[in-house]
KEDO-897945 format. One line per field, with one value per atom (N, C-alpha, C): residue in three letters; atom name; x, y, z negated. Coordinates in steps of 0.05 Angstrom, whole numbers, plus 5000, padded with zeros to 4 digits. Layout:
res	[Ala	...]
atom	[CA	...]
x	[X	...]
y	[Y	...]
z	[Z	...]
***
This chain:
res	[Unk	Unk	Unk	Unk	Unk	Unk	Unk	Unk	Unk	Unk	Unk	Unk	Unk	Unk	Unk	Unk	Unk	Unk	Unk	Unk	Unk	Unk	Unk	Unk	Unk	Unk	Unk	Unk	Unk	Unk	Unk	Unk	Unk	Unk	Unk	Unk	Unk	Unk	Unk	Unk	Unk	Unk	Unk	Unk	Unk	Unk	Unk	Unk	Unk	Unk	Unk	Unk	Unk	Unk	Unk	Unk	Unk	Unk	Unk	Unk	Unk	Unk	Unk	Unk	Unk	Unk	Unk	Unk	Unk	Unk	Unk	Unk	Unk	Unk	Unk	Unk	Unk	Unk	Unk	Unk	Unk	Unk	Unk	Unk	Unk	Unk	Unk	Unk	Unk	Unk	Unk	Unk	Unk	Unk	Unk	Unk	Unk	Unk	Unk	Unk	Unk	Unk	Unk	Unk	Unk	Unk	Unk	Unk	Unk	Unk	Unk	Unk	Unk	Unk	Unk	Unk	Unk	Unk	Unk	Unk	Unk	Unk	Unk	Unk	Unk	Unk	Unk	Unk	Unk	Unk	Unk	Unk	Unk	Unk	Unk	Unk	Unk	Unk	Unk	Unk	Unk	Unk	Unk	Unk	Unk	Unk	Unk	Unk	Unk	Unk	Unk	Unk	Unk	Unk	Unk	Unk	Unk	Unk	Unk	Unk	Unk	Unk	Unk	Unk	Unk	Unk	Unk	Unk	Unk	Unk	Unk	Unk	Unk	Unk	Unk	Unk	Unk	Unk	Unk	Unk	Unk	Unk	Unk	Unk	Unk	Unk	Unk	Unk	Unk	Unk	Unk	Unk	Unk	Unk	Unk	Unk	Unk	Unk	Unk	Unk	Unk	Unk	Unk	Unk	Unk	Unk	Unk	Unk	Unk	Unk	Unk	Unk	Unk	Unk	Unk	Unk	Unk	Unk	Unk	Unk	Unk	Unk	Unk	Unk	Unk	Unk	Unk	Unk	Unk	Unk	Unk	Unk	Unk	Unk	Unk	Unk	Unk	Unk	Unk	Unk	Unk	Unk	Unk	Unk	Unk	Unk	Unk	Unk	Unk	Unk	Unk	Unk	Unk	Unk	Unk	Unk	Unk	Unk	Unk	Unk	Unk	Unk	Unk	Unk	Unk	Unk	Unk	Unk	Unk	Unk	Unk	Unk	Unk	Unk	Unk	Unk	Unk	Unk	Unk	Unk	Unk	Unk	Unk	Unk	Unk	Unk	Unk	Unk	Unk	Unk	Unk	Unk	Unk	Unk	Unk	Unk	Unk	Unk	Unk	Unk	Unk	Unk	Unk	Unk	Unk	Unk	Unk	Unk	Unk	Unk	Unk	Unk	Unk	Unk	Unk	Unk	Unk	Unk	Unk	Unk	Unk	Unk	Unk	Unk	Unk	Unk	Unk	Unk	Unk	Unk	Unk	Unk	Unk	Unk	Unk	Unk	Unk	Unk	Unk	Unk	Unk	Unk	Unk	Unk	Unk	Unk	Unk	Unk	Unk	Unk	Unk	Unk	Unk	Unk	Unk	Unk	Unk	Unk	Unk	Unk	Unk	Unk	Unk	Unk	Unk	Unk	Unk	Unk	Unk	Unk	Unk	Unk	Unk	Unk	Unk	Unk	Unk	Unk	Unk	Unk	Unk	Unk	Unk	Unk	Unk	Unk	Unk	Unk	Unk	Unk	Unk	Unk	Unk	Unk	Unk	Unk	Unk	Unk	Unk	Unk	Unk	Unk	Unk	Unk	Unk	Unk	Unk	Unk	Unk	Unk	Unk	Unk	Unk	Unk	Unk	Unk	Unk	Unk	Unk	Unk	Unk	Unk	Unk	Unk	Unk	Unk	Unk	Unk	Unk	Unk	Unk	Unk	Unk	Unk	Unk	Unk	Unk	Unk	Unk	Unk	Unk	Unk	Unk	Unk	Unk	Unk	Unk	Unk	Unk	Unk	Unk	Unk	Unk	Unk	Unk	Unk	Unk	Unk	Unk	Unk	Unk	Unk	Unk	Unk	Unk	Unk	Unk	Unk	Unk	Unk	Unk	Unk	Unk	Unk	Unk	Unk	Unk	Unk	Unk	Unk	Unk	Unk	Unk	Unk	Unk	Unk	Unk	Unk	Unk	Unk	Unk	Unk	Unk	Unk	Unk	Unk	Unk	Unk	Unk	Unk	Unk	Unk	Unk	Unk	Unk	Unk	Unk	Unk	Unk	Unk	Unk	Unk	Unk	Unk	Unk	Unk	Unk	Unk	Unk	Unk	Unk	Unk	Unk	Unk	Unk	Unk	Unk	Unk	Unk	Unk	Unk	Unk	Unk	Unk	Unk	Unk	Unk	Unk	Unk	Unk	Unk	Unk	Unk	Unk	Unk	Unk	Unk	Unk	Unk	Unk	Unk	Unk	Unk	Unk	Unk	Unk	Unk	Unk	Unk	Unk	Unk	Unk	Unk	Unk	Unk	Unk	Unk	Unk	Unk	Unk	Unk	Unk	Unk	Unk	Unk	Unk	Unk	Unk	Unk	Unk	Unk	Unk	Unk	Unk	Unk	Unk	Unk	Unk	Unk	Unk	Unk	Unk	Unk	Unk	Unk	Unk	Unk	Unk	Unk	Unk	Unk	Unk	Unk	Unk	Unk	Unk	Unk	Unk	Unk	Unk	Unk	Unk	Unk	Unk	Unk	Unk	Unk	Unk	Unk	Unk	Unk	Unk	Unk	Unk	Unk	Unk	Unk	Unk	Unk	Unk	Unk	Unk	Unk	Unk	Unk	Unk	Unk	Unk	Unk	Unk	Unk	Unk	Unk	Unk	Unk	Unk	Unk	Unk	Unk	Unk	Unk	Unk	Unk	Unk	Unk	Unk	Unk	Unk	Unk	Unk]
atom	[N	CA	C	N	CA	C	N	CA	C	N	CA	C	N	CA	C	N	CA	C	N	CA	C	N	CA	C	N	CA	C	N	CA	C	N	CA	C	N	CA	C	N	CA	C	N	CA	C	N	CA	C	N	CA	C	N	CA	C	N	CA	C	N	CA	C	N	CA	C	N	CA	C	N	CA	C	N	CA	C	N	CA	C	N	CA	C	N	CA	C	N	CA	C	N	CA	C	N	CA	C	N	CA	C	N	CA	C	N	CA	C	N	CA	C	N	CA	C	N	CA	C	N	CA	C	N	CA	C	N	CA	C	N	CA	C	N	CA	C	N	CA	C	N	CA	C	N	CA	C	N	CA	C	N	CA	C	N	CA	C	N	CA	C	N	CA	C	N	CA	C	N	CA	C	N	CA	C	N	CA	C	N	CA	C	N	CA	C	N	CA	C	N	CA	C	N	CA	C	N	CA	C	N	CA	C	N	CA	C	N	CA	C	N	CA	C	N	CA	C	N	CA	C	N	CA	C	N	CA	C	N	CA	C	N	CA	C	N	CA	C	N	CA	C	N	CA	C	N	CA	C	N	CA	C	N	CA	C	N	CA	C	N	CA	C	N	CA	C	N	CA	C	N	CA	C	N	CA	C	N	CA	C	N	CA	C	N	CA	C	N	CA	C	N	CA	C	N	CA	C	N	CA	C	N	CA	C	N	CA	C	N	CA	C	N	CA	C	N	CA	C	N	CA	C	N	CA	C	N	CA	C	N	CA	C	N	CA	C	N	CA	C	N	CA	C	N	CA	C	N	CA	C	N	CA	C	N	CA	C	N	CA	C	N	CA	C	N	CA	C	N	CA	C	N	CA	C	N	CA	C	N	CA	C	N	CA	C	N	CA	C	N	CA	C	N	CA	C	N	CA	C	N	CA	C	N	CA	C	N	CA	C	N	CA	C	N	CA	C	N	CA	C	N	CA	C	N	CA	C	N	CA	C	N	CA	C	N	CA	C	N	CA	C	N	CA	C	N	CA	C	N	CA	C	N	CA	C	N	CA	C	N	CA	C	N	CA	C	N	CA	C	N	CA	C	N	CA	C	N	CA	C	N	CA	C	N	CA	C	N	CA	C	N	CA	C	N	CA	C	N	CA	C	N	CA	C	N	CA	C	N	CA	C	N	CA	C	N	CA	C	N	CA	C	N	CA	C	N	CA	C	N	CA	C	N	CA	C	N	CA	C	N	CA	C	N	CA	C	N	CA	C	N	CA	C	N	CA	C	N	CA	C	N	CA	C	N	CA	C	N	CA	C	N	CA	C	N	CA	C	N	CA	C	N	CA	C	N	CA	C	N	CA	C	N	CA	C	N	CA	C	N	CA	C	N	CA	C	N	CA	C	N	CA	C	N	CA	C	N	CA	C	N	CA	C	N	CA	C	N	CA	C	N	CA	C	N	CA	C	N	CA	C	N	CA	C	N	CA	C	N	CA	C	N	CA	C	N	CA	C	N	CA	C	N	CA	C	N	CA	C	N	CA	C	N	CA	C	N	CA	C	N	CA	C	N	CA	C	N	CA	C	N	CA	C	N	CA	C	N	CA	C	N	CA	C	N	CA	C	N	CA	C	N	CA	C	N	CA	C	N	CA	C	N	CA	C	N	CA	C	N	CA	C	N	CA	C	N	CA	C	N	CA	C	N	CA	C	N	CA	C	N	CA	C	N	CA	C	N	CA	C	N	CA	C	N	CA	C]
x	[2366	2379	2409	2423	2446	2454	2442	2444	2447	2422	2420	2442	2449	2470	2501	2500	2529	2526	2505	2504	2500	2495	2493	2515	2534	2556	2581	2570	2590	2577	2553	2544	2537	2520	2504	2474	2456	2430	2419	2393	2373	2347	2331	2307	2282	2287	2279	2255	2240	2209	2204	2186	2182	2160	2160	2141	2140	2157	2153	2158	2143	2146	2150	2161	2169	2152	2140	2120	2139	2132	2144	2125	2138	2119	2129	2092	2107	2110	2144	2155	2156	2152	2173	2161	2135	2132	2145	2146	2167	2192	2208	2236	2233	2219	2232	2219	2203	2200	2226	2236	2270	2295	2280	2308	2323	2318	2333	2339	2361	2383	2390	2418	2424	2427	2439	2440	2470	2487	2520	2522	2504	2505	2481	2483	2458	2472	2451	2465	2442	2447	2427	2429	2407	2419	2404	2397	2382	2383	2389	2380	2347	2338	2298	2304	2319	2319	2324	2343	2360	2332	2327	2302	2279	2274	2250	2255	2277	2276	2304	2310	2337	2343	2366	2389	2400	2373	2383	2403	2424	2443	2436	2412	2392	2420	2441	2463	2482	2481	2498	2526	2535	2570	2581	2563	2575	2556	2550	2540	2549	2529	2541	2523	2535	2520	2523	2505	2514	2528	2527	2547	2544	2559	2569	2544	2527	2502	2487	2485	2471	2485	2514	2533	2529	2524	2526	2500	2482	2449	2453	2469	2468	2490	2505	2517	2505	2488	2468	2451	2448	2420	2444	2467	2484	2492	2484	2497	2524	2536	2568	2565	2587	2589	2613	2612	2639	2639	2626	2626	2616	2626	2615	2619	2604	2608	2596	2605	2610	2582	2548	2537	2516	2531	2507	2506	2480	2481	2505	2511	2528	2562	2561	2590	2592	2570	2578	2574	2553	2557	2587	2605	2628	2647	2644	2656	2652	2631	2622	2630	2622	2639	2669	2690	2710	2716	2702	2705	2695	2678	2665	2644	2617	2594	2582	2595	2588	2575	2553	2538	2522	2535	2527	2493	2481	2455	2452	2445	2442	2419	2417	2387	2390	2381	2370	2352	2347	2323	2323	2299	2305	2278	2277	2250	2224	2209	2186	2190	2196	2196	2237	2245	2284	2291	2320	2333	2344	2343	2349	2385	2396	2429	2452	2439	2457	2449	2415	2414	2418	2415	2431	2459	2472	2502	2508	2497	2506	2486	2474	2457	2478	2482	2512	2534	2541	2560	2557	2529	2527	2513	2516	2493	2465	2459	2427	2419	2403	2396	2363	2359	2337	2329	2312	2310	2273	2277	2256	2237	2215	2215	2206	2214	2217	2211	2197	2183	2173	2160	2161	2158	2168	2163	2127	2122	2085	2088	2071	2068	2060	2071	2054	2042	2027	2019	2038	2037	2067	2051	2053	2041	2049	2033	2041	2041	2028	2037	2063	2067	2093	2118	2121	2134	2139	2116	2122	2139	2133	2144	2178	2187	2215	2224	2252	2272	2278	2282	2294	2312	2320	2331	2358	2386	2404	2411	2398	2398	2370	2363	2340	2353	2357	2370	2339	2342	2322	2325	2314	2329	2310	2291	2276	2259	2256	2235	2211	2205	2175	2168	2141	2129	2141	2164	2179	2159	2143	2124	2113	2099	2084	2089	2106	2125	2144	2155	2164	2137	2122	2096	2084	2087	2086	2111	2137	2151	2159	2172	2167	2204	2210	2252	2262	2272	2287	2303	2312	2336	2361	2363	2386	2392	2371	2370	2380	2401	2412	2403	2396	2374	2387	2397	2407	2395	2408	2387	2406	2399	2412	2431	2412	2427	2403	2419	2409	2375	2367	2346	2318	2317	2317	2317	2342	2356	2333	2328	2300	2285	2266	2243	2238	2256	2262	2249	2266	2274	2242	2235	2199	2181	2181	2179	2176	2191	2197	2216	2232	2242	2272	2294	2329	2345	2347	2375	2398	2418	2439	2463	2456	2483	2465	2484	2473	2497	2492	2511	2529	2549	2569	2562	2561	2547	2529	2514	2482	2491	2513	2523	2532	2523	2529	2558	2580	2600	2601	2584	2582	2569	2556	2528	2547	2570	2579	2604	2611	2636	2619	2598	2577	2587	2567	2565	2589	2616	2640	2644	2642	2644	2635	2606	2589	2594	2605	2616	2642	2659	2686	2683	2661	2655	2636	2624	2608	2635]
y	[4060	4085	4083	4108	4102	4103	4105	4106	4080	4061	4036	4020	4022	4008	4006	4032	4037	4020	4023	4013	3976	3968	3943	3934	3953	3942	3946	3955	3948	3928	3921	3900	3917	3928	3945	3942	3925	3917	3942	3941	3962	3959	3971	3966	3994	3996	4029	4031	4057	4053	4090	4082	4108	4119	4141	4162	4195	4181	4198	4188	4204	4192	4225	4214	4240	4250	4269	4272	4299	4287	4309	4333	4354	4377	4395	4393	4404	4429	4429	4456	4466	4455	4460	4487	4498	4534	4541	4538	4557	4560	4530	4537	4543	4546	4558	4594	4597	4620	4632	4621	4630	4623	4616	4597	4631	4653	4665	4690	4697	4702	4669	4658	4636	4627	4603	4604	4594	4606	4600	4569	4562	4545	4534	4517	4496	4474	4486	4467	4447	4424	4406	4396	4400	4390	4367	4349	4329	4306	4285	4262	4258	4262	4271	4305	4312	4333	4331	4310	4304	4290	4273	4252	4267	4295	4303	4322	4336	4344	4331	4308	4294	4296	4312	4316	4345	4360	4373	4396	4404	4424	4458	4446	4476	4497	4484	4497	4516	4512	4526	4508	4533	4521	4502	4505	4489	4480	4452	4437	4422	4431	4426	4400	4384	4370	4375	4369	4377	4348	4333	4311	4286	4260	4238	4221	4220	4205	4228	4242	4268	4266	4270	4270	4247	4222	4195	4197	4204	4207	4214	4246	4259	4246	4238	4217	4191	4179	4161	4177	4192	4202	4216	4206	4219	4253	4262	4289	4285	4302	4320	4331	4331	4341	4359	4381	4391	4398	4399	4414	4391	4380	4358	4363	4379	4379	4356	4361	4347	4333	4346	4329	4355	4377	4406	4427	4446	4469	4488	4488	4516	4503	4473	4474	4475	4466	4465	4500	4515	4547	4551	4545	4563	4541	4517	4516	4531	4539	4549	4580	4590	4618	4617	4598	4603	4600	4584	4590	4611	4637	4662	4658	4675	4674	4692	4716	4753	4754	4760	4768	4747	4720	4702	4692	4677	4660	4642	4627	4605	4592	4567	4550	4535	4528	4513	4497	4478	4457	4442	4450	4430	4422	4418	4411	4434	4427	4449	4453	4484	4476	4475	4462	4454	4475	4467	4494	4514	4540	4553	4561	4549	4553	4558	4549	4549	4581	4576	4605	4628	4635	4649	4657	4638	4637	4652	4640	4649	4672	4686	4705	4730	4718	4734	4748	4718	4727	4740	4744	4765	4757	4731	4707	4716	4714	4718	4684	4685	4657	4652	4641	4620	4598	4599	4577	4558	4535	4523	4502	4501	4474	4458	4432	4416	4390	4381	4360	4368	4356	4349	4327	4336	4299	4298	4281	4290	4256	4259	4241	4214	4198	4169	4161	4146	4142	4111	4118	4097	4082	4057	4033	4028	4027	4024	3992	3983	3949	3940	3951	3957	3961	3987	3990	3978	3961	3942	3914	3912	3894	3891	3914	3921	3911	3901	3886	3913	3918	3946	3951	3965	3989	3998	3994	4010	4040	4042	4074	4083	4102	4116	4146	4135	4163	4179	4193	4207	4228	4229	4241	4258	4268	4296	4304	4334	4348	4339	4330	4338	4305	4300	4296	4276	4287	4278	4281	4302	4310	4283	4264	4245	4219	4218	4195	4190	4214	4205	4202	4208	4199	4171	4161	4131	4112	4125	4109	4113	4086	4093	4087	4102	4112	4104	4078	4068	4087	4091	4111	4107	4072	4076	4070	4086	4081	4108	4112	4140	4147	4166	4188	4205	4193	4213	4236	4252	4273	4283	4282	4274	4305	4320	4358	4372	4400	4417	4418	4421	4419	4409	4378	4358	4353	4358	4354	4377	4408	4422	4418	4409	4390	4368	4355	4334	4349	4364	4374	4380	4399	4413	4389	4364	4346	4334	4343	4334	4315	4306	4283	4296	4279	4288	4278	4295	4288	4283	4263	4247	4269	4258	4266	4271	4297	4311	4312	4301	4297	4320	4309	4328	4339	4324	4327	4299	4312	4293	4273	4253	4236	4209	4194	4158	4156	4170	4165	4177	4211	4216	4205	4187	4164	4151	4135	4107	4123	4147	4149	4155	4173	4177	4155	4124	4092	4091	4097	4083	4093	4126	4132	4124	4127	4112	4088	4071	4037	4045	4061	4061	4070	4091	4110	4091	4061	4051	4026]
z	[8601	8607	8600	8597	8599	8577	8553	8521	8515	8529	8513	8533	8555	8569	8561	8552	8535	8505	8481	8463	8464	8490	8489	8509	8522	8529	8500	8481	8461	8431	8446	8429	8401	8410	8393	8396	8388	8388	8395	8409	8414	8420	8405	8406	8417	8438	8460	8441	8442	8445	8448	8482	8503	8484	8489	8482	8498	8520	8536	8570	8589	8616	8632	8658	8679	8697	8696	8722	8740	8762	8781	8779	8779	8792	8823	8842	8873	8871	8870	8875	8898	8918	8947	8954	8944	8949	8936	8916	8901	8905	8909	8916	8944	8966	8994	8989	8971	8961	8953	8938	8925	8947	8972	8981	8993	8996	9011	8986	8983	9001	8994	9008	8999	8972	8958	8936	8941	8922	8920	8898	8883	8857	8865	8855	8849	8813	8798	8777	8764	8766	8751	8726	8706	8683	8666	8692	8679	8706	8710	8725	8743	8718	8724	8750	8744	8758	8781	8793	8813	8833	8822	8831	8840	8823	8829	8854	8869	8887	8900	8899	8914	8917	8897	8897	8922	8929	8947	8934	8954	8939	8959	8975	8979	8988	9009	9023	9009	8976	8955	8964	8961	8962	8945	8917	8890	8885	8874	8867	8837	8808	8791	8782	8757	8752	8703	8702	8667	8650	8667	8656	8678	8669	8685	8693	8684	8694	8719	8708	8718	8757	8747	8775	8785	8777	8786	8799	8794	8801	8831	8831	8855	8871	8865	8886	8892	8878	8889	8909	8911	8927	8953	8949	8979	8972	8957	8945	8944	8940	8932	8904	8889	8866	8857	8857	8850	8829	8804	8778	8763	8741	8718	8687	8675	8646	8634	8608	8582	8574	8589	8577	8558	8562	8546	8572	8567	8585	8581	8558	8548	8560	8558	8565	8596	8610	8647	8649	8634	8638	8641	8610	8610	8634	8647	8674	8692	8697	8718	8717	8696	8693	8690	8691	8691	8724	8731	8774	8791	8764	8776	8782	8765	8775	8777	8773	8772	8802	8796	8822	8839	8831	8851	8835	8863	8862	8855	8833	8819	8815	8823	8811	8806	8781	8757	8757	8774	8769	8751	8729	8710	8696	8672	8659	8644	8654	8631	8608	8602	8572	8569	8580	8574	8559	8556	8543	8559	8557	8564	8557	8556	8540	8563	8587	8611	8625	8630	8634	8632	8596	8589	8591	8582	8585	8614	8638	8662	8669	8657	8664	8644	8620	8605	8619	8643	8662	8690	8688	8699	8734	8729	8753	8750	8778	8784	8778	8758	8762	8764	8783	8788	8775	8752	8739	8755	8762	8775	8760	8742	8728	8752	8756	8771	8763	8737	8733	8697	8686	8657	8643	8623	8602	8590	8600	8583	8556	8550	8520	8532	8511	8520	8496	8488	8468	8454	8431	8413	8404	8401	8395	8371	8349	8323	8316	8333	8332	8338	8373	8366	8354	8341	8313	8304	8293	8261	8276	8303	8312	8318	8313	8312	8288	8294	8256	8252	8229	8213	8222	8231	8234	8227	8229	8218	8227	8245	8263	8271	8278	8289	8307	8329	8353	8367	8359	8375	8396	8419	8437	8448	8443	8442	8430	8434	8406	8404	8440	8436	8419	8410	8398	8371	8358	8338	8322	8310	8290	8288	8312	8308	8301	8323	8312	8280	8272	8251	8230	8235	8214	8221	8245	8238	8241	8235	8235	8212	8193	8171	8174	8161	8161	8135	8127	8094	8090	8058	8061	8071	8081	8083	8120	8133	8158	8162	8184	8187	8219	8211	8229	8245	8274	8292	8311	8322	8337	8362	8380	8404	8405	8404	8401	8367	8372	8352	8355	8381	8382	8367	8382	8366	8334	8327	8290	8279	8297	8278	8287	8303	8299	8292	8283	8263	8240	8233	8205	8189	8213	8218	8219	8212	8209	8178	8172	8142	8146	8164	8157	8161	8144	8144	8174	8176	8199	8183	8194	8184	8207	8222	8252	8270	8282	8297	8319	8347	8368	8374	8378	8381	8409	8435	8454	8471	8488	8483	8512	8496	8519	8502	8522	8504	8493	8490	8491	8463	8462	8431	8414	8423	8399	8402	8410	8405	8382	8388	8366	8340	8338	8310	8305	8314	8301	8292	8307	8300	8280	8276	8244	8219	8227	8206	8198	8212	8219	8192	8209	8190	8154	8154	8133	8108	8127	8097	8085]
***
């Protein structure tokens, strides 16, 4: 993914391990159910999202994406992109409400369960929004042979809530392994966990995990 591509284009060892996979879910009643009146927006805030209905922009004038992979996705699949945040829902919201969204039709395809931070925000400003789940993350089961088969650890990034509870109970975390969390999310289900969050991303993009490391790098 584009976490570990960035960390090992700066020669930053990585050692993945999935515990989660994508299943599509068939929306296509639902969204031609929603397709009328038109939609002015279409905002995606996940890659998985793009893939699971291809990138269509469903004849919205604007086509957003919540960060640079996300946009890159939908220009692989032959999409257009006019809107690219930072990489959170709340920051492509306040783009999108600074180009006006009072009144207008908005959809949201995104994950079961996601955050709701974009929604809101643009439901604040006063957007009809259409939120669509359009695939989910389901569990995989974590290989505790696995695990042990990993060298220790100077980092542990975790990059979603769901089944943190489990995982950090068989992974076993030294004190002096520092415990990342991709967003706020995440960092309290961590927490609900029992286990410490160290750094908590400034925003949930490879560019903010490589400056964390650089700090932490500069700071021991």
């Amino acid at each position: 993914d584009d976490f570990s591509r960035a960390l090992l284009d700066a020669r930053v060892g990585v050692a993945p391990l999935r515990i989660m996979r994508t299943v599509r879910i068939d929306v296509d009643a639902a969204l031609q159910q929603h397709a009328q009146p038109a939609f002015d927006v279409v905002a995606y805030c996940s890659r998985a999202a793009v893939d699971a209905v291809g990138g269509d922009d469903y004849g919205a004038k604007v086509v957003a994406a919540v960060g640079d992979a996300t946009a890159q996705r939908l220009r692989d699949q032959g999409a257009r992109v006019d809107v690219v945040g930072g990489g959170g829902g709340a920051e492509l919201a306040a783009l999108l409400i600074a180009r006006g969204v009072k009144g207008k039709r908005v959809l949201v395809p995104r994950a079961k369960g996601g955050n709701d931070d974009l929604k809101a925000a643009l439901e604040g400003a006063g957007a009809a929004v259409v939120a669509v789940d359009v695939y989910e993350s389901v569990a995989v089961d974590v290989d505790e042979d696995a695990i042990d088969d990993v060298p220790a650890p100077r980092a542990l990034f975790l990059t979603s809530p769901k089944r943190v509870q489990e995982l950090v109970k068989k992974v076993r975390v030294a004190e002096d392994v520092v415990v990342i969390a991709i967003g706020a999310t995440t960092a309290a289900a961590i927490s609900e966990a029992g286990q410490r969050v160290d750094v908590v991303l400034a925003s949930p993009s490879p560019q903010a995990l490589l400056a964390a490391l650089q700090t932490l790098q500069n700071a021991r």
